[in-house]
C-alpha positions in Angstrom: 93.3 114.5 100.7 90.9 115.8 99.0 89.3 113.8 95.7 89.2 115.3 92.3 86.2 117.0 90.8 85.9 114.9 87.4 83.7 113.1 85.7 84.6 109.3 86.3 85.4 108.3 83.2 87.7 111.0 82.8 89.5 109.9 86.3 89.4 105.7 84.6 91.0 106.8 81.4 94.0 109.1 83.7 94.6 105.7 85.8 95.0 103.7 82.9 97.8 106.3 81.6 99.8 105.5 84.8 101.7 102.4 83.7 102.7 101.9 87.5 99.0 101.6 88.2 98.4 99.3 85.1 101.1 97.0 85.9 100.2 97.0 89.8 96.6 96.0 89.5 97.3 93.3 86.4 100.4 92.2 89.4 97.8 91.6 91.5 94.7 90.2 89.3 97.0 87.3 87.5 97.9 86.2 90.8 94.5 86.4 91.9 93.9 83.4 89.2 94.9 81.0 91.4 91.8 81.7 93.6 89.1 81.5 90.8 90.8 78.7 89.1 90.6 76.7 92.6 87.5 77.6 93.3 85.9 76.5 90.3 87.7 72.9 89.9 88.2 71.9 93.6 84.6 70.1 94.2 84.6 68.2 90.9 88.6 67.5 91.3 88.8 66.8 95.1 85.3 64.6 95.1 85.3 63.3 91.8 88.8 62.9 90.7 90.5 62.3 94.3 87.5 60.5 95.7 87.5 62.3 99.1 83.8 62.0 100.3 81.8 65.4 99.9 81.4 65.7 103.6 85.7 65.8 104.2 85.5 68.7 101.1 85.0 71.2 103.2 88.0 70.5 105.4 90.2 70.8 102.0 88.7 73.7 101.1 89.1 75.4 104.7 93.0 74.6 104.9 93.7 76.9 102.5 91.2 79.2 103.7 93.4 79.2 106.6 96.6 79.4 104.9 95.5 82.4 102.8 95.0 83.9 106.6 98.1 83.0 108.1 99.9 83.9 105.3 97.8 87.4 106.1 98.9 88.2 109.2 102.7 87.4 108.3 102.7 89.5 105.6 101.3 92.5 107.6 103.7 91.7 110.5 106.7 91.8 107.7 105.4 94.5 105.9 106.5 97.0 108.8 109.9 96.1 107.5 109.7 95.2 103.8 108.4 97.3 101.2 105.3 96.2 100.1 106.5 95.6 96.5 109.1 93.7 97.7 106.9 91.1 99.4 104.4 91.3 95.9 107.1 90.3 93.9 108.7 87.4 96.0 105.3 85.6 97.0 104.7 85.5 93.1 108.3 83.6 92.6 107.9 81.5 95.1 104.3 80.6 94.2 104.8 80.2 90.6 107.9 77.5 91.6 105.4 75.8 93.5 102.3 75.9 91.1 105.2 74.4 88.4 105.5 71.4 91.0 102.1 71.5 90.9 102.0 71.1 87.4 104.5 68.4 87.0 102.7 66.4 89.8 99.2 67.1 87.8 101.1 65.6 84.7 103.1 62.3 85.5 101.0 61.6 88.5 103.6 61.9 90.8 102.4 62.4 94.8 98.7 61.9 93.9 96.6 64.2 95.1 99.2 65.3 97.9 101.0 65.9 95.1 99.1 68.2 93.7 97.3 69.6 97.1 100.1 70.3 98.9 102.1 72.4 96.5 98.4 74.2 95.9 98.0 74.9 99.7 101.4 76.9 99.2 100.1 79.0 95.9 96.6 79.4 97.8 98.4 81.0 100.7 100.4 83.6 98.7 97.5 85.4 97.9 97.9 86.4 101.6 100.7 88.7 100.2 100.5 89.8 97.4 96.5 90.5 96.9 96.8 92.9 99.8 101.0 94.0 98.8 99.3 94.8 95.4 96.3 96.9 96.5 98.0 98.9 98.6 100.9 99.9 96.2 98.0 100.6 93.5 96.1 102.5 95.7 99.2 104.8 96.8 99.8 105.7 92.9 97.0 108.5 92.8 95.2 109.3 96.3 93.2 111.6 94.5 91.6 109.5 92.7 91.4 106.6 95.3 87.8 105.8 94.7 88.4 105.0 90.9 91.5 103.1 91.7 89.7 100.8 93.8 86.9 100.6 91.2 89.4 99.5 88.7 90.9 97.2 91.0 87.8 95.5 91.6 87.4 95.2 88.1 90.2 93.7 86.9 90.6 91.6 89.6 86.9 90.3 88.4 87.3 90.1 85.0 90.7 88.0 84.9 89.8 85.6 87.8 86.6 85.1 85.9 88.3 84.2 82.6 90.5 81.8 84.3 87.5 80.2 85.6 86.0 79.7 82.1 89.3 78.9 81.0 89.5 76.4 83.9 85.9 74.9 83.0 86.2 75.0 79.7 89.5 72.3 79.5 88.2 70.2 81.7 89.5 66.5 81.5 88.1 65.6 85.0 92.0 65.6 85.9 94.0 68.5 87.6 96.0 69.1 84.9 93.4 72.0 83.5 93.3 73.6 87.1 97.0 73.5 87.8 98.4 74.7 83.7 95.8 78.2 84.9 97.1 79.1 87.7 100.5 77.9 86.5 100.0 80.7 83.3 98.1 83.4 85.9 101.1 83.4 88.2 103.8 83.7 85.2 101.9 86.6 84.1 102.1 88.1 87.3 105.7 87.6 87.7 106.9 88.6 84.2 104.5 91.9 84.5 105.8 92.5 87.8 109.6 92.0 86.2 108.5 94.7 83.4 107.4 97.3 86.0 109.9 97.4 88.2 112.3 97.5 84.8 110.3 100.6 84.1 110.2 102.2 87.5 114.1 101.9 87.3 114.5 103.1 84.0 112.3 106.2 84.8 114.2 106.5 88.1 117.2 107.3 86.2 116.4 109.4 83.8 115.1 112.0 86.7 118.2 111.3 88.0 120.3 111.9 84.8 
């Protein structure tokens, strides 16, 4: 299809207008919290905190490497079946159940750092569906303006994951408790904006309708 002739700005500030769009791309970006977060705390938490030895980090930090992979290739084998949207919103519940364990684990203790780990492996490999659920339904709101809309994307997903890394540095305690309350906040986001869009999307459904 062919793009728009405008000047970008003018195709940023039209994207914005689209709450579909809006809500799609801040879907996928609070999720996408999880991965900053992680990847800011996990060498001082997994080393320092956990005591693993600095050679065996890099084993920790490949597993959920691999699970955010696996979890890939599921989602595109099930998304031949399931709308994309669908999948979004149900890796979000499921991960934000497990990042609460998480959280409760990080709090009392409880499992030590399998506690905490295993239940993050699980968060870590739900980005496999909905980062790639949510780019594709953003990018499908306006083709004509698919260069912008990956732009935004890009940005957003940026600018969020990079606050919950300060926000993640910031507090700090040399515990997981920090690590785990972001993401645990990042993926509630996602699910209650993703609860508000489709509220929308069926509101405006039926009004065309009526």
């Amino acid at each position: 299809m062919r793009a728009l002739s405008e000047r970008p700005m003018a195709s940023y500030v039209a994207l914005l207008r689209a709450p579909r769009l809006l809500g799609l791309m801040l879907n996928g970006a609070f999720a996408n919290v999880a991965l900053f977060a992680f990847i800011t705390a996990a060498p001082e938490l997994v080393i320092t905190h956990y005591h693993v030895p600095a050679a065996d980090f890099g084993w920790i930090f490949g597993v959920n490497v691999t699970g955010m992979m696996a979890a890939g290739q599921i989602n595109a084998r099930l998304a031949r079946r399931i709308p994309g949207e669908t999948l979004l919103h149900a890796s979000n519940a499921v991960a934000l159940g497990c990042a609460t364990l998480m959280v409760v684990c990080a709090v009392t203790g409880w499992g030590g750092m399998f506690g905490v780990l295993i239940p993050l492996w699980f968060v870590m490999a739900s980005l496999g569906f909905s980062q790639p659920n949510a780019s594709a339904a953003a990018m499908s709101v306006d083709r004509e303006r698919a260069g912008s809309t990956a732009a935004l994307l890009g940005a957003t997903m940026f600018g969020i994951g990079s606050l919950a890394g300060v926000a993640t540095s910031l507090f700090d305690d040399g515990t997981a408790k920090p690590v785990s309350i972001v993401i645990w906040v990042g993926l509630l986001a996602a699910v209650a904006i993703g609860q508000l869009t489709r509220r929308r999307a069926r509101h405006v459904a039926a009004q065309s309708v009526g």
